[in-house]
Every structure is written in C-alpha cells, then in structure tokens.
N, C-alpha and C positions, 0 to 999 in steps of 0.2 A: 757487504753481507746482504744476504737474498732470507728473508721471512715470507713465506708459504700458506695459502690455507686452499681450500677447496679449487678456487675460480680465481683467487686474486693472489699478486704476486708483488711485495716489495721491497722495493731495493734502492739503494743509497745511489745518486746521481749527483754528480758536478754541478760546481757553481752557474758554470756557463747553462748546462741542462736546466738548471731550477730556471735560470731568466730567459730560457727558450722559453719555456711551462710558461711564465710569467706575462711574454711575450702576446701570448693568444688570450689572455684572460681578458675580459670586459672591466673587470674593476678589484684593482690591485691598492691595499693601502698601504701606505709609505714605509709601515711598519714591519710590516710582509718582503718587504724589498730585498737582493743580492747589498743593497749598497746598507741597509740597516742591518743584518748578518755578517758583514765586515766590518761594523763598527760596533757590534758587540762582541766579536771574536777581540777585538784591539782590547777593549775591556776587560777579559778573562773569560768570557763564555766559550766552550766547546760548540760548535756550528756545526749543523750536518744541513742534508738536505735528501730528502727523500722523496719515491711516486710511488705510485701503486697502481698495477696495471692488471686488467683482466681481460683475456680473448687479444692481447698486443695493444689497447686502449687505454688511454691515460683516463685514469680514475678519480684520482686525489693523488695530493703532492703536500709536503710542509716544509716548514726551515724551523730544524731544531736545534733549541738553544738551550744550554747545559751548563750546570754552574755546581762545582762542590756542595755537601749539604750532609752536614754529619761527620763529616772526613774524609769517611770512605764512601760514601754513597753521592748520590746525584740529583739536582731538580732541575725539571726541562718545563722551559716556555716555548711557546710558539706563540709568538708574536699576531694578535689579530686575527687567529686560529689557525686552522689549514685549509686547503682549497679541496671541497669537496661538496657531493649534493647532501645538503645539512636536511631535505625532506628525505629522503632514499633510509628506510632506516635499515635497508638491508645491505648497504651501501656502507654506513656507518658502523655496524657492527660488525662488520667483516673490517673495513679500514683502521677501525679500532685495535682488535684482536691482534691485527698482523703490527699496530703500534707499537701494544704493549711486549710481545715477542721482542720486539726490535731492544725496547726503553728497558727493558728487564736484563738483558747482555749487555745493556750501556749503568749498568746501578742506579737505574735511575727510582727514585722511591717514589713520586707521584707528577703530573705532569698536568699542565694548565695552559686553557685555551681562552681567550674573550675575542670570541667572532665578530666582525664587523657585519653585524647581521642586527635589522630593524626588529624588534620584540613588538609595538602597535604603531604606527603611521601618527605623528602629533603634527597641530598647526605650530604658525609661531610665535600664540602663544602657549602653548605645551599641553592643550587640549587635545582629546587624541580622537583622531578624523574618524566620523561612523562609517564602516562599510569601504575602510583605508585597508591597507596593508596589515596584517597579523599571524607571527611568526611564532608562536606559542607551542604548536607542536614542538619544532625544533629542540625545545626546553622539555617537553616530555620524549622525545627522542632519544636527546645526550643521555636523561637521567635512565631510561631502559636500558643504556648501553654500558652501565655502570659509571658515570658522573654524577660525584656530586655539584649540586648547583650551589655557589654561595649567596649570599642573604641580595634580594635585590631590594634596595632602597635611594633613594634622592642623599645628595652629597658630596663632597668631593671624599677622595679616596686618593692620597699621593702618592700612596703605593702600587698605585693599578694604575691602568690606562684610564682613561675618563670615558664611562658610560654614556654621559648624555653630550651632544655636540647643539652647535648650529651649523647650518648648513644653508648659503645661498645659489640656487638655478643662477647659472650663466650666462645662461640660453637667449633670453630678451635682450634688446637694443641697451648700450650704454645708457641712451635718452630715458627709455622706459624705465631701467633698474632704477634711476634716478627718481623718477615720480612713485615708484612704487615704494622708499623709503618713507618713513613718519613721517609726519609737517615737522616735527619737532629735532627731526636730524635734518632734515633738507636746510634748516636754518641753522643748524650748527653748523654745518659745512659752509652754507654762507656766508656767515659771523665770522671764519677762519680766513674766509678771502677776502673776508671784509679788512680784516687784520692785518693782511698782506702775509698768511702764513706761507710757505712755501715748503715742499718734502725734496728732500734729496737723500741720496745713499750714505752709508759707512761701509769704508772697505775692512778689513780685517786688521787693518790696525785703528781704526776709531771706534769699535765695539766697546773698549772701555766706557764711553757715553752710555750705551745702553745697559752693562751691567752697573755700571753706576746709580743711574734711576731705578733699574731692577729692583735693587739693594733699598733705596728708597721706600718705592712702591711696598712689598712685599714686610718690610718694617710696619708699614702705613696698614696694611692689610694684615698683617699675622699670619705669615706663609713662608716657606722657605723658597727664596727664589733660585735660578739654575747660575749654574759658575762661567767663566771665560772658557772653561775646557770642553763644557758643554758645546758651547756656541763655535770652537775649531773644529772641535771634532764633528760636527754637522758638516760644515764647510767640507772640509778635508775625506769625508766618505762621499757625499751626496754630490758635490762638485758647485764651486763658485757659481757656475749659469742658473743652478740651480738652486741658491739660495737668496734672498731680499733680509738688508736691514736698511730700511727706510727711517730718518727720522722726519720730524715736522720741526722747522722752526719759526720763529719771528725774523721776518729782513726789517728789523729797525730804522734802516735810513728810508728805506719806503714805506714803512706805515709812517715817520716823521714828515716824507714829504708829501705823504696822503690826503694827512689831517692837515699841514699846512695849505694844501691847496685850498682844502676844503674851507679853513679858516678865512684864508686871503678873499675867498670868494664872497663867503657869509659878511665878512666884516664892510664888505663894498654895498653890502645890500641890504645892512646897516645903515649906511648913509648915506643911500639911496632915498629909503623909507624917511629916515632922522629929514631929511631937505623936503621932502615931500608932504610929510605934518607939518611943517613950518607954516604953510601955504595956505592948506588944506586938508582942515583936520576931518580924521575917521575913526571911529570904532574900532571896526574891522581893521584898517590898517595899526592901529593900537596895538589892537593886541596880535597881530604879526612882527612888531617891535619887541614886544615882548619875550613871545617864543622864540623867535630870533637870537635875543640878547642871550636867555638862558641856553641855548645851544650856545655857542658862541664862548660861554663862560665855559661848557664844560668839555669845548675844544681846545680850550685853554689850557682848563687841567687835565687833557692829555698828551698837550705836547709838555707840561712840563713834566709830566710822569714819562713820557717817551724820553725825554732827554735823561733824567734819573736811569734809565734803564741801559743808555748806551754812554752814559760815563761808567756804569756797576760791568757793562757785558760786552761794549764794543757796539758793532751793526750785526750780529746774532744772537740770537737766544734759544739754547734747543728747550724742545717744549713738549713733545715725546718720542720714543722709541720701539721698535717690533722688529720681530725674528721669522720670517717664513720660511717654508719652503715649496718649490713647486713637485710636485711627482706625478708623473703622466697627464692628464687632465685635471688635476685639483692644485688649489692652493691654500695651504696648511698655513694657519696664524698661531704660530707657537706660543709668542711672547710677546707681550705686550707693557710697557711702563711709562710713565708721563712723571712734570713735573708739577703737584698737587699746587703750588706756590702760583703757578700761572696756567690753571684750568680753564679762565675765561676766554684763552685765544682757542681752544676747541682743537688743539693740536693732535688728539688719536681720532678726529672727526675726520681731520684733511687726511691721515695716512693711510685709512680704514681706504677710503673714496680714490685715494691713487692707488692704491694697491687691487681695489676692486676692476679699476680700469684697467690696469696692468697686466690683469690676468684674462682677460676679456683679450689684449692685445694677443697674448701668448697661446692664446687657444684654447683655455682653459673652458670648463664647464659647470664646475662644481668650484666655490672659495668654502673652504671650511673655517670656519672661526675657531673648531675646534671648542673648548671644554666650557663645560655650565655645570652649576649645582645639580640640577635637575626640579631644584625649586621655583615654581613661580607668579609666588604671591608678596606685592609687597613687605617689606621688614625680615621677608626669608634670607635662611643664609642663601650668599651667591644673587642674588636679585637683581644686583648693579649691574653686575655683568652683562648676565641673562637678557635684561633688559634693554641695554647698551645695544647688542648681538642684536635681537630682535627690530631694533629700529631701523637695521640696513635691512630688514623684508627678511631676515634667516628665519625658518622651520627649523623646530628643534627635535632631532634623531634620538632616539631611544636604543640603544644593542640590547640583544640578551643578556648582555653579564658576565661572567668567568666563572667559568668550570674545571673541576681539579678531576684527574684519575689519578686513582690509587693501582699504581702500578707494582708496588711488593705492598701488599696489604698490614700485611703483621708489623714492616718497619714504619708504613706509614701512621700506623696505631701508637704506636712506640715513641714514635718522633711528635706527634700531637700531644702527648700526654706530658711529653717534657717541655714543649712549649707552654704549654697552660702552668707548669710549674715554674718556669722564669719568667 
C-alpha cells in the first residue's frame, strides 16, 4: 500500500529492502534490526517495514511493530524510532502525516517511538559537558508535529527501553583503555588474576548457570530478571557468532597451587631469617620475622579455605555470568549476574575486561554497557551499577525519551480513560 502527500511518497518494502536501507546507515541500534523484527514477529507482533521517498530519494524508513490493543484495534512500536532527519521539521511533518495515513488503515490507535538520539552530551560522571551536544529541538520538533512527550525523568522504567546508557570509545589502544580505567577497577581486575580467575564461554546448553545467578541476583536486587526463552530466542534470531555468554570462574587447583607456591617459598624465608637471628640479631630483621610470620599465617588460612572450597565445588567455581550481543560495530552487555557469596574473587571485573578486549578484537567501536538509573549520586537508586559502568572510563548517554502519536484520537482518549480506571 502506497500513502501520498505533496513531495513524499510511502510505501511498504521487504524485509530484504529495510536491510539494504539498513545497510547504508552509519549507526543502526540492534533494536532497529531485520533480525529484532523477526523476533518480535515470533512473538505475536505484526511487522512491516516501510520508506518514504521523495524526488526517487530515500527519506525515512521504519520497522513497524504491531500488536492487538482493545480487540479490535492496534498499538504500533518502532523500535528505537525511525530513521529519518529528527532536525528537518519539514521532513518530519510530512513523514509523519504520511505515517499516520498508513497506521490509521492498519487500526492502529496511537503509535510510539524512543529515538536513540542524545537529549544533552553528559561526562562519566553524568555531568552534562558545556558546549557538548544538544538535541532539545528535536523534542520541540516531535511535539509541533503532534507527539506527545512523556514525563522525562531518571529511573529505571521496565517497561521501556532504558533511557540512560553507558557507553565506552573503542577507538584507543587495549593498553590505553586499561590506564584509563579507575585505580580502583585496575585493581579489581588485578585481584581477579590474582585469584587465578579465568572467563570462558557457555554454549546454549550451559545458559542454565546464568539464569540461575540471574534469579539470584535479581531476588538480591528486587527486579524481575529475563527467562531461558529470552536468552534462545536472542541466539536463534541474531545468530550464535553473534552472541557472548561469558562466565568468570575460580580455577581452584591453581589458585591452591598458587598460594602453595607462594607458602613453600615464604615458609623457606622463614628459616632463612629464624638461622640468621640465631647469630645475629636485628631489629629490622625482627620485625621482617614478624610480618613474615603473619603472612604466612594467613596463607595458611587460605589454602585451608581453598581446600573447603574444592571438596564443596570440585577445581571450579563459577563466579559470574553476562549475556551480549554484538550488532555491527557495538557490543551490547544485556545481562549481567554474579555469585554475591564469592564477590571478593572480582569475577564480573575479569568478564567486563575480556569482553572489552573481545570487542576490540572484532572490530568493534562502541561496548555499550547498556542501562543505568540515570542517577548519580551516592545512596541513589541504581548507583551501584552506574558506578560499576563508569569505572571501565563509560560516558553516560542521555536519549530524548518516548513519544506517543495519537493516531485515531477519539479512541486514543477513550482507551486512556479506561486505563486510568483499571
């Protein structure tokens, strides 16, 4: 079906056509994708895909996603918004217009977009850079063209996408990303190899470990975390190459024979010193007996806590777990969950750090850590995180938000008024 206005002309295109469209585009989010439109068609969403063209030039394009709502009528998302120039407001009025034509012969009652588009340029820590980027028009743009805007505030929202992200440049040396983390994560990472932590994969049949911790986690936190079906159907639309589930674990027989080494050694230099005061007493050598000895003690109590650990676990212990994906240039950290019991081995420190390298390897530019409160100030909701996110050097992104158009107005009225009453 072909909708009409003045100059512009749009009409419904093929799967294949959208990821031609797709194809040319500088920066595509994962959510915008042919392969996320196939996996919410699997869903129950009706799926289209549309351009709009004027003078035979591609203008704007979207992937509309459509879902029952009232019975008989319809609500359509677009994922991430639609591709088009969000300053052009003559551009968007005319792209709109020919929308709603469209969304009005599909029933549809109101229709919503949250652009992946910066609202003010923020450092990392969520200070927002003078004389940065600022995309405010945009926001009086939609609302001239008949959107409304909903409320923007810091929070999480599990009903929507997430507003605020983190976000790390890829662009510098492995070496460099490294220095440019906190002191305070540079040594958690240390502490983890100091561990003897080690990351390796889960294939699609060991994902149960991660929703397992999920379920943990997310108990721990007061959240609803995501299901097994969740984590297939990634897989299963996006394609195995392009998914990571990394865990982090303990290799128990080498931290045992770590700390052994290190014991056998100390303990020799022990009675090194011990023959050496015999002789020839010092102070100073004193009190390196000393410190010695208390090292020494509390290498003790860790091999016999390493031993406890691998009669209870064997020679592993996982220690946490994450879900990504990679899509063109970025790398998306969906999911994340550890085991709070054994926080001190630093195990989403080491996954964070292999996966940042990983993507580095693959060409990537952007790792997205993906979602924050938007808060952040100590004791706020979400801070951990935020916080967490910011120590690997992540800037945290602001979007405009989510805008609804009332595309049959009356029923959209009608339909709000019953919601407010259930």
């Amino acid at each position: 079906m072909t909708e009409r206005n003045a100059k512009m002309i749009l009409e419904e295109i093929s799967c294949q056509e959208y990821q031609n469209f797709l194809d040319q585009q500088s920066h595509v989010d994962f959510l915008q994708s042919v392969e996320q439109g196939k996996r919410m068609a699997k869903q129950g969403w009706t799926v289209e895909y549309v351009q709009a063209k004027e003078n035979g030039e591609i203008r704007a394009a979207a992937m509309l996603c459509m879902i029952p709502l009232m019975k008989i009528f319809r609500y359509c998302y677009i994922p991430r918004g639609y591709f088009c120039d969000y300053h052009d407001q003559k551009q968007i009025a005319e792209f709109t217009s020919l929308l709603k034509k469209h969304l009005s012969r599909r029933k549809v009652v109101y229709m919503e977009i949250d652009p992946v588009i910066i609202l003010k340029e923020r450092d990392k820590n969520g200070d927002i850079v003078e004389g940065g980027i600022d995309n405010s028009d945009v926001i009086e743009i939609l609302k001239n063209n008949g959107y409304h805007h909903l409320p923007v505030k810091p929070g999480y929202d599990l009903a929507r996408q997430c507003r605020y992200v983190s976000v790390l440049d890829l662009h510098p040396s492995a070496d460099q990303l490294f220095k440019d983390l906190s002191y305070q994560t540079r040594q958690d990472i240390r502490t983890s190899e100091k561990y003897c932590v080690k990351v390796d994969s889960l294939d699609r049949n060991g994902l149960k470990m991660l929703d397992d911790m999920e379920k943990k986690t997310s108990e721990r936190h007061h959240f609803t975390g995501m299901d097994m079906n969740f984590y297939y159907s990634v897989i299963d639309f996006y394609g195995e190459e392009n998914v990571f589930a990394p865990y982090a674990y303990l290799d128990i027989e080498a931290y045992h024979n770590h700390i052994s080494s290190e014991y056998e050694r100390l303990k020799k230099e022990v009675a090194e010193t011990e023959e050496i005061l015999k002789t020839n007493p010092s102070v100073k050598k004193q009190k390196k007996l000393k410190t010695d000895m208390e090292y020494l003690n509390s290498l003790q109590k860790k091999l016999d806590g390493v031993k406890q650990l691998q009669n209870k676990h064997g020679d592993t212990l996982p220690l946490a777990a994450a879900f990504f994906i990679k899509y063109r240039d970025q790398m998306f950290y969906l999911v994340g969950a550890s085991e709070y019991e054994y926080r001190t081995y630093k195990g989403p420190y080491a996954i964070q750090w292999h996966m940042i390298r990983k993507a580095k390897q693959l060409g990537c530019t952007r790792y997205n850590f993906y979602g924050i409160s938007g808060y952040f100030k100590e004791g706020e909701e979400g801070y951990g995180v935020f916080d967490f996110k910011r120590g690997f050097n992540a800037v945290v992104e602001e979007y405009i938000g989510n805008f609804i158009l009332p595309v049959k107005p009356a029923v959209y009225n009608i339909y709000n008024m019953l919601k407010k009453q259930n």
